[in-house]
ZABAZA-137122 format. One record per residue (C-alpha): residue number from 1; x, y, z. Coordinates in Angstrom, 2 decimals. Layout:
REC  doke        x        y        z
REC   NUM        X        Y        Z
...
***
This chain:
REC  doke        x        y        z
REC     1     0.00     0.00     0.00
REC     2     1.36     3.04    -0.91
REC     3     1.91     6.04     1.33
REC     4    -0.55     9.07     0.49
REC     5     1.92    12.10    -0.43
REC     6     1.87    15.30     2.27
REC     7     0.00    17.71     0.92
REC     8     1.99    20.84    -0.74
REC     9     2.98    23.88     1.72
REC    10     0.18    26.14     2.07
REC    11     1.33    29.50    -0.09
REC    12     1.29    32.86     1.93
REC    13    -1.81    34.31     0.69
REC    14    -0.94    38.17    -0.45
REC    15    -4.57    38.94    -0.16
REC    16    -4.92    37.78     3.51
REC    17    -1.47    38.64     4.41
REC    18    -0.44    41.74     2.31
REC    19    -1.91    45.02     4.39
REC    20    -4.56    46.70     1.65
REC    21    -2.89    49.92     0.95
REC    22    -4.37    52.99     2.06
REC    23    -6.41    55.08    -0.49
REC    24    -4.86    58.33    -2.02
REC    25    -6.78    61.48    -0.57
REC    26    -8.74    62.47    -3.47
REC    27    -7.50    65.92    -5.44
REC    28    -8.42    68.87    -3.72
REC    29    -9.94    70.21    -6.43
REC    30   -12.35    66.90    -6.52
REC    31   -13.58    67.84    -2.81
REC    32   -14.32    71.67    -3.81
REC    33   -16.44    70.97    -6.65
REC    34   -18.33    68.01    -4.91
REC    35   -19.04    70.29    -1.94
REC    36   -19.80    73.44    -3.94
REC    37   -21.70    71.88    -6.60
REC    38   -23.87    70.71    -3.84
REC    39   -24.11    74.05    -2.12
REC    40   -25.55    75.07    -5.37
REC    41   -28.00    73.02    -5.71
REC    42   -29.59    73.85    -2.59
REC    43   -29.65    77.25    -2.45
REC    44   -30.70    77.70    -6.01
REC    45   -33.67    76.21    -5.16
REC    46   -34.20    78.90    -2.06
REC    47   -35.27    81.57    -5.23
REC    48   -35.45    79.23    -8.61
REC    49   -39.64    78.89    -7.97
REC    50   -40.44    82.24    -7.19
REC    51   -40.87    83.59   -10.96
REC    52   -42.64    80.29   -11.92
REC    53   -45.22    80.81    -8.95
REC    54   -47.86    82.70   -11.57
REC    55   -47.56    79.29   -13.80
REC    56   -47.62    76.55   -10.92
REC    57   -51.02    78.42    -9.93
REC    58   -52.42    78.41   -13.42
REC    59   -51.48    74.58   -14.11
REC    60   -52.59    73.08   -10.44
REC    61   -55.64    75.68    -9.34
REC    62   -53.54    76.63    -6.60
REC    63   -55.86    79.69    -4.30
REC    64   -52.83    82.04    -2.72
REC    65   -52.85    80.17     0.46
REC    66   -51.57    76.87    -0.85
REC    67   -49.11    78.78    -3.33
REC    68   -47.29    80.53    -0.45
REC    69   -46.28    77.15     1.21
REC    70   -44.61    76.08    -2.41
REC    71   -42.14    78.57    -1.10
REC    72   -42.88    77.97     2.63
REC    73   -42.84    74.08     2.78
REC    74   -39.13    74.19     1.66
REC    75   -37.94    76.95     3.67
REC    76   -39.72    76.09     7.08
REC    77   -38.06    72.07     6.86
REC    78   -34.90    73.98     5.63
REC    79   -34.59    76.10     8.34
REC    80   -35.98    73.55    11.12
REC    81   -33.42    70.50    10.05
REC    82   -30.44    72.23    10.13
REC    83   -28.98    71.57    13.39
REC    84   -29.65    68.10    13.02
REC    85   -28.37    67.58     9.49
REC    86   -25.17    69.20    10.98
REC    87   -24.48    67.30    13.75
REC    88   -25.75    63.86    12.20
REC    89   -22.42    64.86     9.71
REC    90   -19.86    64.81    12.99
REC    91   -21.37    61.52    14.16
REC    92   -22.30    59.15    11.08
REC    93   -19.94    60.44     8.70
REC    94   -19.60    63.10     6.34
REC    95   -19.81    61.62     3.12
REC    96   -22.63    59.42     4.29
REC    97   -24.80    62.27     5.09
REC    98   -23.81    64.67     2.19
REC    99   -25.12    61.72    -0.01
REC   100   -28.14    60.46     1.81
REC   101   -28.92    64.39     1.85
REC   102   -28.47    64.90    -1.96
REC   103   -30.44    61.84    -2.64
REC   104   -33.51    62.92    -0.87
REC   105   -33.39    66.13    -2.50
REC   106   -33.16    64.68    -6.02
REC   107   -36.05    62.17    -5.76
REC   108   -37.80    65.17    -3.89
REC   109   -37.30    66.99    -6.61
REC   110   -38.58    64.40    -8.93
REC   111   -41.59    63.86    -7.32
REC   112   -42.36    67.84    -7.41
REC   113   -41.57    67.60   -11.29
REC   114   -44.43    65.35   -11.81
REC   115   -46.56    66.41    -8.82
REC   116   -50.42    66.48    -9.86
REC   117   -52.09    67.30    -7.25
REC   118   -51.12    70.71    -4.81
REC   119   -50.68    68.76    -1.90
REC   120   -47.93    66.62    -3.71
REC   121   -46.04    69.58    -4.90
REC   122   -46.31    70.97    -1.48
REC   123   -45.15    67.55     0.19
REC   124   -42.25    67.73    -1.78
REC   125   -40.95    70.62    -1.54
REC   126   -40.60    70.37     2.09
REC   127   -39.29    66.77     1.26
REC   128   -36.96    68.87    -0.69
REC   129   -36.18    71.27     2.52
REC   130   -35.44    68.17     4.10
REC   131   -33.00    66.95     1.62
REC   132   -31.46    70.17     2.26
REC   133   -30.92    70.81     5.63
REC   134   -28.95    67.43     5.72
REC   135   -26.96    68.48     2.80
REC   136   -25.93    72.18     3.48
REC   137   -24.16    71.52     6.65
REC   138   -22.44    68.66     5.55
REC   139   -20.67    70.71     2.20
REC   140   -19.03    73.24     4.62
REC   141   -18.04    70.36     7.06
REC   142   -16.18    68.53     3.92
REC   143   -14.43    71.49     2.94
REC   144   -13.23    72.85     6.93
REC   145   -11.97    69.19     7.26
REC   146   -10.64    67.95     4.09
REC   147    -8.50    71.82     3.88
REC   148    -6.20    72.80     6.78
REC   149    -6.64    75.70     8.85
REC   150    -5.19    78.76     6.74
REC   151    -5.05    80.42     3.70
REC   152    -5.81    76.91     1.69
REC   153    -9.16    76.81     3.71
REC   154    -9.92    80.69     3.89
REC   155    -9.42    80.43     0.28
REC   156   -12.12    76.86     0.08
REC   157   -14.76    78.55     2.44
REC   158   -14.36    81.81    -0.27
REC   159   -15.24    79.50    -3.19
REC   160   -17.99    78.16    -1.30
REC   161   -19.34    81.55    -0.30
REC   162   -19.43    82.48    -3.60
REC   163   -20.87    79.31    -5.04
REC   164   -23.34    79.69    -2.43
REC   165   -24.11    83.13    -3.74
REC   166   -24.15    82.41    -7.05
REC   167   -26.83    79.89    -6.87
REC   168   -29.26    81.90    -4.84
REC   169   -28.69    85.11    -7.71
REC   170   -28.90    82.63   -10.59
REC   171   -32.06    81.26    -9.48
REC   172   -34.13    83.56   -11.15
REC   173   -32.42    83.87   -13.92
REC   174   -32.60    79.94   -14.31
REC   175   -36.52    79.80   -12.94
REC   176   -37.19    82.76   -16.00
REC   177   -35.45    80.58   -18.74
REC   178   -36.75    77.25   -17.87
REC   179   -40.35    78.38   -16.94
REC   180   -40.75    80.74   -20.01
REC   181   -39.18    78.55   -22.97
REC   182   -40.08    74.35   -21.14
REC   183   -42.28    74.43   -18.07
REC   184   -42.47    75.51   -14.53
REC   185   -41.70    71.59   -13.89
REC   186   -38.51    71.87   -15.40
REC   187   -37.79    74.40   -12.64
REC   188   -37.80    70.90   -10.40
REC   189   -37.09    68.53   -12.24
REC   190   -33.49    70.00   -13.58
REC   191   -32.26    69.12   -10.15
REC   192   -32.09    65.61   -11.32
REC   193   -29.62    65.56   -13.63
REC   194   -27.50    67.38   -11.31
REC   195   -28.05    65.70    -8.89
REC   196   -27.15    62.24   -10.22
REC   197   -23.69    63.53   -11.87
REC   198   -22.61    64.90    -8.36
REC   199   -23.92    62.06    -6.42
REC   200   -21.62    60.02    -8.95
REC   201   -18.76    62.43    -8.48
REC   202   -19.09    62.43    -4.66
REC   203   -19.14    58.57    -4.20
REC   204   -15.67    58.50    -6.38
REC   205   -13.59    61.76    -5.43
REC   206   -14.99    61.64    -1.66
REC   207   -13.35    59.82     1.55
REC   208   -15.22    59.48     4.57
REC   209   -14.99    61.24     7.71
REC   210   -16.29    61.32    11.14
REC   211   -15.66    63.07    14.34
REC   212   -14.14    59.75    15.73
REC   213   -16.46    59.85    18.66
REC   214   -19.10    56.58    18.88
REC   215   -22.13    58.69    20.12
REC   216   -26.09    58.59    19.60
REC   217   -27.52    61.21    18.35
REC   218   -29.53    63.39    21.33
REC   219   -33.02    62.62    19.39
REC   220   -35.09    64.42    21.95
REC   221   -32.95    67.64    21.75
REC   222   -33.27    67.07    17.88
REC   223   -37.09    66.99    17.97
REC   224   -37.50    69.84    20.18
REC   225   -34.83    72.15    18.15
REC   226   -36.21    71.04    15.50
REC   227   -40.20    71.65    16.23
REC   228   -39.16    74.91    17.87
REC   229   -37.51    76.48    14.82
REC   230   -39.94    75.03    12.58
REC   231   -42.99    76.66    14.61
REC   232   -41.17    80.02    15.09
REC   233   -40.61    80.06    11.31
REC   234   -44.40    79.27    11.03
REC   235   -45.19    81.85    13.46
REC   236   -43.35    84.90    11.56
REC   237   -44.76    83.21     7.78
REC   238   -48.34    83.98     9.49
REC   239   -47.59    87.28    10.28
REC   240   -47.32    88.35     6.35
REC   241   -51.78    87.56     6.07
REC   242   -52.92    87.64     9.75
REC   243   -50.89    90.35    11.12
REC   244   -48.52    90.47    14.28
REC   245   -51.41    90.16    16.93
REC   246   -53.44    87.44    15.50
REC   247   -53.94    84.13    17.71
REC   248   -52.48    82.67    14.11
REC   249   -49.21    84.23    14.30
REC   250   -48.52    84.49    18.18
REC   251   -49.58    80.95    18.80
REC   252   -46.93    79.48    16.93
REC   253   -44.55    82.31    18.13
REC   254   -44.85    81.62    21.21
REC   255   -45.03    77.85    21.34
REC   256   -41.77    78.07    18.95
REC   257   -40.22    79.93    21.77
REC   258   -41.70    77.28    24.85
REC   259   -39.98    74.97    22.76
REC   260   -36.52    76.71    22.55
REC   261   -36.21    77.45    25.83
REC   262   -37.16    73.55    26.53
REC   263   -34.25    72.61    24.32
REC   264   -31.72    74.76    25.82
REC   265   -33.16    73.54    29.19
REC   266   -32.51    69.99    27.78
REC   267   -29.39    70.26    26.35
REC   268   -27.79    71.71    29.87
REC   269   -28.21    68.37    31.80
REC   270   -27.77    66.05    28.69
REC   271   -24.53    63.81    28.66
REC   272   -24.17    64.26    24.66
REC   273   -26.29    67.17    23.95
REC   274   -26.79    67.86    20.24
REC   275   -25.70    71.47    20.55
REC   276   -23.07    72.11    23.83
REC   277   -24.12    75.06    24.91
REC   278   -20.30    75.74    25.87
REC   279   -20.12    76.25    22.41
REC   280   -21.75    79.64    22.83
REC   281   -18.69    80.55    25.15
REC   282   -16.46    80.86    22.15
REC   283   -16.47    84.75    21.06
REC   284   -16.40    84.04    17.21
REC   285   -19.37    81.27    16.88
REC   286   -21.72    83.66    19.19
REC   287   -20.74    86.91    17.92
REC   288   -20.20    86.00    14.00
REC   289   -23.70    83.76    14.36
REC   290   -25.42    86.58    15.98
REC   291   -24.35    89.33    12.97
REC   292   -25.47    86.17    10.46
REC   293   -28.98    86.59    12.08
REC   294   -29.26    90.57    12.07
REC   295   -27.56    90.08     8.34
REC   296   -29.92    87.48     6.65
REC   297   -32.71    90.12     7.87
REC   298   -31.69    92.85     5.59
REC   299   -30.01    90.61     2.71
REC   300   -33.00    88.39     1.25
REC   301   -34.66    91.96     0.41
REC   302   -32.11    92.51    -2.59
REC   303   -33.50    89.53    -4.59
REC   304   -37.25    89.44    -3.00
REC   305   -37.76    93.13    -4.00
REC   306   -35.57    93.66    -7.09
REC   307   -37.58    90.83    -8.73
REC   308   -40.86    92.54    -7.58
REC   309   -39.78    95.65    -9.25
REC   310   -38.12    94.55   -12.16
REC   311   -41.59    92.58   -12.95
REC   312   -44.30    94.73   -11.57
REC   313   -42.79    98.32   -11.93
REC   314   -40.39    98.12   -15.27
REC   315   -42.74    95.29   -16.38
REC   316   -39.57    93.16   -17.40
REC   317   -40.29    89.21   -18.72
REC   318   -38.53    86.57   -16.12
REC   319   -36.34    85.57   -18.56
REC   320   -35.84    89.40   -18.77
REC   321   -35.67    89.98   -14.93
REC   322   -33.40    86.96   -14.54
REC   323   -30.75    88.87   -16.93
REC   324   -30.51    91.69   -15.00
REC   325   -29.40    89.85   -12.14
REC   326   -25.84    88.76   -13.80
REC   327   -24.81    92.22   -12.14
REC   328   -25.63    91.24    -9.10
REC   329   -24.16    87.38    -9.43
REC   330   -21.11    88.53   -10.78
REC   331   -20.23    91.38    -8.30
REC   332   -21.01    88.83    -5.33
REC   333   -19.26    86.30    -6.84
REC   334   -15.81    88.79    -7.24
REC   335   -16.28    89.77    -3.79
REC   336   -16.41    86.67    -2.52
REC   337   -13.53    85.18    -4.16
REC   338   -11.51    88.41    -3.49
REC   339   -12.07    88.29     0.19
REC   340    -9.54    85.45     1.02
REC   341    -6.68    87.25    -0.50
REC   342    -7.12    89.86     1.18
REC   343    -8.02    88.12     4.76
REC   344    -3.98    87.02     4.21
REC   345    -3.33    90.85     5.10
REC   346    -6.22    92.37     6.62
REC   347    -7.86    91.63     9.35
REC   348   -11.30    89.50     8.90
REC   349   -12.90    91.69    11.27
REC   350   -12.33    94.66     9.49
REC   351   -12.88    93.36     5.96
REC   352   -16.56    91.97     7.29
REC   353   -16.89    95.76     8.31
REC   354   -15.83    97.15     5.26
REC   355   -18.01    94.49     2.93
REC   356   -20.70    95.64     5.29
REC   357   -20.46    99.31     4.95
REC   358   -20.15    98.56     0.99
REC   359   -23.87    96.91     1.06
REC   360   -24.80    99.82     3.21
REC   361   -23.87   102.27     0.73
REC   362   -25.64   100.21    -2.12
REC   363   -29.01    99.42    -0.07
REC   364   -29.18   103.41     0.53
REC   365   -28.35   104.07    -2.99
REC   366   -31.28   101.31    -4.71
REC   367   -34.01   102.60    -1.91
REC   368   -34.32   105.80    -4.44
REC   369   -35.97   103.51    -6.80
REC   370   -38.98   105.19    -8.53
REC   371   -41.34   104.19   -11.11
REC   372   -39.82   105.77   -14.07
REC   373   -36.35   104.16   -13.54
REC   374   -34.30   102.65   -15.86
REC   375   -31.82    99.53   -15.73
REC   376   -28.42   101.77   -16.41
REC   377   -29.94   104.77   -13.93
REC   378   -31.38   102.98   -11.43
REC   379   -30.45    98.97   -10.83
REC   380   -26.85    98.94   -12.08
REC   381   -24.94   101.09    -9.90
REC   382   -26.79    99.89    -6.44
REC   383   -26.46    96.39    -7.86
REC   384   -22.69    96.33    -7.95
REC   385   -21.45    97.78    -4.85
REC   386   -24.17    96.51    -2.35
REC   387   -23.65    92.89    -3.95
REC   388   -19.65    93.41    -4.07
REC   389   -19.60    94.66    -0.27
REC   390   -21.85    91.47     0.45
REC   391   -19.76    88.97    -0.90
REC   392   -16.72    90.73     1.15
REC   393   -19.02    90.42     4.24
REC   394   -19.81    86.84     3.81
REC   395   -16.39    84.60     3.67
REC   396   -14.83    86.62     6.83
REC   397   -18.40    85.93     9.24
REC   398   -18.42    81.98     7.99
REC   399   -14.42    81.95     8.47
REC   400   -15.22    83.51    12.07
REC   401   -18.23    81.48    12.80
REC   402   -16.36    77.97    12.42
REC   403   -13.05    78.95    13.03
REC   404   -13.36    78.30    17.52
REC   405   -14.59    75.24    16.93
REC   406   -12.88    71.63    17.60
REC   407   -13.32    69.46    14.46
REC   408   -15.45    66.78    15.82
REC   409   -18.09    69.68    16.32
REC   410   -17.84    71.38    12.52
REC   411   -20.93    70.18    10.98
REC   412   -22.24    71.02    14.03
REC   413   -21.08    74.78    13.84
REC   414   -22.28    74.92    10.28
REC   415   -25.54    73.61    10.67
REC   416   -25.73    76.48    13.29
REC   417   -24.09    79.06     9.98
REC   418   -27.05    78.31     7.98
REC   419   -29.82    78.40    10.44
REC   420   -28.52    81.57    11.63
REC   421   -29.12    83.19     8.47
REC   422   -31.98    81.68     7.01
REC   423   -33.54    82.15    10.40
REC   424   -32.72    85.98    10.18
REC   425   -33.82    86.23     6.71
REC   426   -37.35    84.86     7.11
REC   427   -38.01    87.35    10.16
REC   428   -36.83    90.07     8.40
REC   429   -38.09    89.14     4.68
REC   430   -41.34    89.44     6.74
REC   431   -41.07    92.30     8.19
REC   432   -40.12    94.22     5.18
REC   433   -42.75    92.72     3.13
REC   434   -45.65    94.03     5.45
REC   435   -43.56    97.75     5.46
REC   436   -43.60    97.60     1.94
REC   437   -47.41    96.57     1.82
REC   438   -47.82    99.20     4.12
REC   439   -46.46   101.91     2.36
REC   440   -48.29   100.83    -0.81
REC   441   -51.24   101.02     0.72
REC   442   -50.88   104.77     1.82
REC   443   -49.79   105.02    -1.68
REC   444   -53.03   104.19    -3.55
REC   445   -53.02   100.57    -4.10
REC   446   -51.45    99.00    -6.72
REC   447   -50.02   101.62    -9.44
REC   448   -46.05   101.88   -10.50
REC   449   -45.29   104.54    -8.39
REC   450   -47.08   103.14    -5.08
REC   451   -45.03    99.97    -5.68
REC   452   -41.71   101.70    -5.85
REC   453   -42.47   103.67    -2.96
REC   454   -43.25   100.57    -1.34
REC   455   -40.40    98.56    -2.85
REC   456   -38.42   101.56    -2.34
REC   457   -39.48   101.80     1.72
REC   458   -38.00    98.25     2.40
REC   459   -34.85    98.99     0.87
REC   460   -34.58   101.90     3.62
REC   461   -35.28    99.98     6.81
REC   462   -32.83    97.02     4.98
REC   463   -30.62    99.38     4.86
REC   464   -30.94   100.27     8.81
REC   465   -31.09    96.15     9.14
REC   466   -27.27    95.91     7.71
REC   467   -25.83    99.24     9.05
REC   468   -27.10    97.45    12.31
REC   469   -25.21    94.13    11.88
REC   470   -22.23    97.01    11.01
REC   471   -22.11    98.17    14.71
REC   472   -22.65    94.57    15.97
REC   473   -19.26    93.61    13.74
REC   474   -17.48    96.26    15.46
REC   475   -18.45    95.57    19.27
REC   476   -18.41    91.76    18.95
REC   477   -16.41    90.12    16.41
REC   478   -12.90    88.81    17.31
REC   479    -9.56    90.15    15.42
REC   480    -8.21    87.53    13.31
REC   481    -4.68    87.04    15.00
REC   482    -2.11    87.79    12.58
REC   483    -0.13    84.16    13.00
REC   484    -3.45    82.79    11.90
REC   485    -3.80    85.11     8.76
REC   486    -0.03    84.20     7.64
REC   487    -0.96    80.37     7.34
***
């Protein structure tokens, strides 16, 4: 009987054995334009519906009530999410979230594009707001941790900013085109294409990220943050048909403040709160968040307004309208890109104060609006300098805002950016729409020249808005130490 041969020496498997070698950070360049492009996206979609309103109305039998919350659906769950879609970044990843966030906003979109009935148009745009809030906070977060602190990241944030800015100015211009020459659907539904190519982009140029920190997410904090903000925002949308003392307006004023002062209560005697309060204790996130607030107040009136007038006073087409906003993109775009070469040798403090006083000068200047103006005489000038000075403004306060923070907390401190601001710019957007209705009223009703007093009128008390956030930039912002601005 023969003897059965030993089997051969086991080989050293290289797959088991051989350590898988790390992956190459992707180009920077990669992580800008996923991040940016999806900043975009979402804040187009803040202004692309407003000049396809008249058409959305006209297809679905929408009355005025229901056609307000195609605006208000998407920037109620915007503004109400935020915190959350911030902090779930810092705990289950940023890339995870920036793509479960753009995902939900493209079918969201989608579903608007086809919608049939008002209530499904409605439903998704605050699926769309949704989408949103857990996207916005996560593009910042990608760029403040994939750039190191410095000029390379001053210089990311800047692109952002103007990004950012861009989409929000385009997105009448885009709404005009698309509504006037394919449909007010397309005004949707362009999102997804977009939205496909950069979800495609981000799962191949993106790594993943995470504050390092195996935590839950505090869901009661998030519910009560989150139903507080959302009723507040309610509250102050009420306001525009009820008035200031209706039971309409201050019961969901004053339950969105109950609930606020709940959370904070909360949050103190939580182990892993969803916003540490200590955070508040850092001079640049409370000071720059607060002049965000008093700043998104005045701001939104430069594209609310200007469209009203362009369309209802100079009887301009949207496509029209949307063309004479390329001023007003452009010169925010400059400043914002110029602002992080010159943070290397100025102070950000003073630049946000000179941006500021720039706007100032160019809210002042477009309040003289009358009925007989004229694009060269009366919308170029103002449109430069107080969009210039803006985009100056903007890249210092989010450099100052999310520069105390520790990493693990940057979504976080983002998520609080952007509710800061849209927060402040649906109060104020408010409040100047009921001074301008006011003033048009003592006007006459409804002629040219009562609607560019009124017009006119909101423009002034912006302008009192801004030159406030001014003063608050000189008492409270931090100096940018000048080891920090040499990086």
């Amino acid at each position: 009987m023969s003897t059965p041969k030993p089997p051969p020496p086991a080989l050293p498997s290289t797959a088991a054995s051989a350590p898988r070698p790390p992956r190459a950070a992707p180009p920077a360049w990669a992580v800008l334009l996923a991040a940016c492009a999806g900043q975009f996206v979402v804040v187009l979609d803040v202004s692309v519906v407003n000049v396809a309103l008249p058409s959305i109305r006209t297809d679905l039998g929408l009355g005025e009530t229901a056609l307000q919350w195609v605006v208000n659906a998407y920037a109620l769950t915007f503004a109400g999410f935020m915190l959350l879609g911030g902090r779930a970044a810092d705990l289950f990843g940023r890339k995870r979230v920036f793509l479960t966030g753009l995902g939900l906003f493209t079918v969201a979109s989608l579903i608007g594009g086809v919608a049939q009935q008002p209530w499904q148009l409605v439903a998704a745009r605050a699926l769309q707001g949704l989408g949103a809030a857990v996207l916005s906070p996560a593009t910042l977060t990608i760029l403040t941790t994939a750039f190191p602190h410095g000029a390379a990241r001053t210089r990311a944030i800047g692109t952002w900013a103007a990004v950012g800015a861009g989409g929000g100015a385009a997105g009448g211009l885009v709404g005009g085109v698309l509504t006037e020459y394919l449909s007010w659907r397309w005004v949707l539904l362009v999102n997804v294409p977009v939205g496909v190519v950069v979800l495609v982009a981000a799962v191949v140029w993106l790594t993943e990220s995470r504050s390092g920190v195996a935590r839950r997410l505090d869901i009661p904090g998030a519910l009560l943050v989150t139903a507080g903000v959302t009723a507040l925002a309610y509250g102050i949308v009420q306001t525009e048909p009820h008035g200031w003392g209706a039971v309409a307006s201050l019961g969901p004023l004053l339950g969105g403040l109950v609930l606020l002062a709940v959370f904070v209560a909360v949050e103190a005697r939580t182990e892993e709160p969803l916003m540490p309060l200590r955070l508040f204790r850092i001079r640049a996130v409370t000071s720059a968040n607060a002049v965000m607030v008093v700043c998104g107040g005045g701001m939104f009136a430069m594209w609310y307004f200007m469209s009203l007038y362009l369309q209802n006073v100079l009887h301009y087409s949207p496509v029209k309208a949307g063309l004479a906003f390329l001023p007003h993109t452009v010169s925010i775009i400059l400043g914002s890109k110029l602002a992080p070469r010159l943070m290397v040798r100025l102070d950000g403090k003073l630049l946000a104060i000179a941006g500021g006083t720039l706007t100032v000068v160019g809210y002042a200047w477009q309040s003289r609006m009358d009925a007989d103006g004229t694009f060269a005489g009366t919308v170029l000038g103002p449109a430069i300098v107080m969009s210039f000075g803006a985009g100056l403004m903007m890249t210092p306060l989010a450099a100052s805002a999310t520069s105390g923070a520790a990493p693990s907390e940057a979504g976080l401190v983002s998520g609080l950016v952007n509710t800061s601001r849209q927060i402040g710019g649906a109060l104020g957007l408010t409040v100047l729409a009921t001074v301008a209705a006011e003033r048009i009223t003592a006007r006459g009703g409804g002629g040219p020249e009562a609607l560019a007093a009124g017009y006119g009128h909101a423009f002034v008390v912006a302008t009192g808005i801004i030159a406030a956030a001014v003063v608050l930039m000189a008492v409270a912002l931090p100096r940018t130490p000048a080891a920090a601005r040499a990086d």
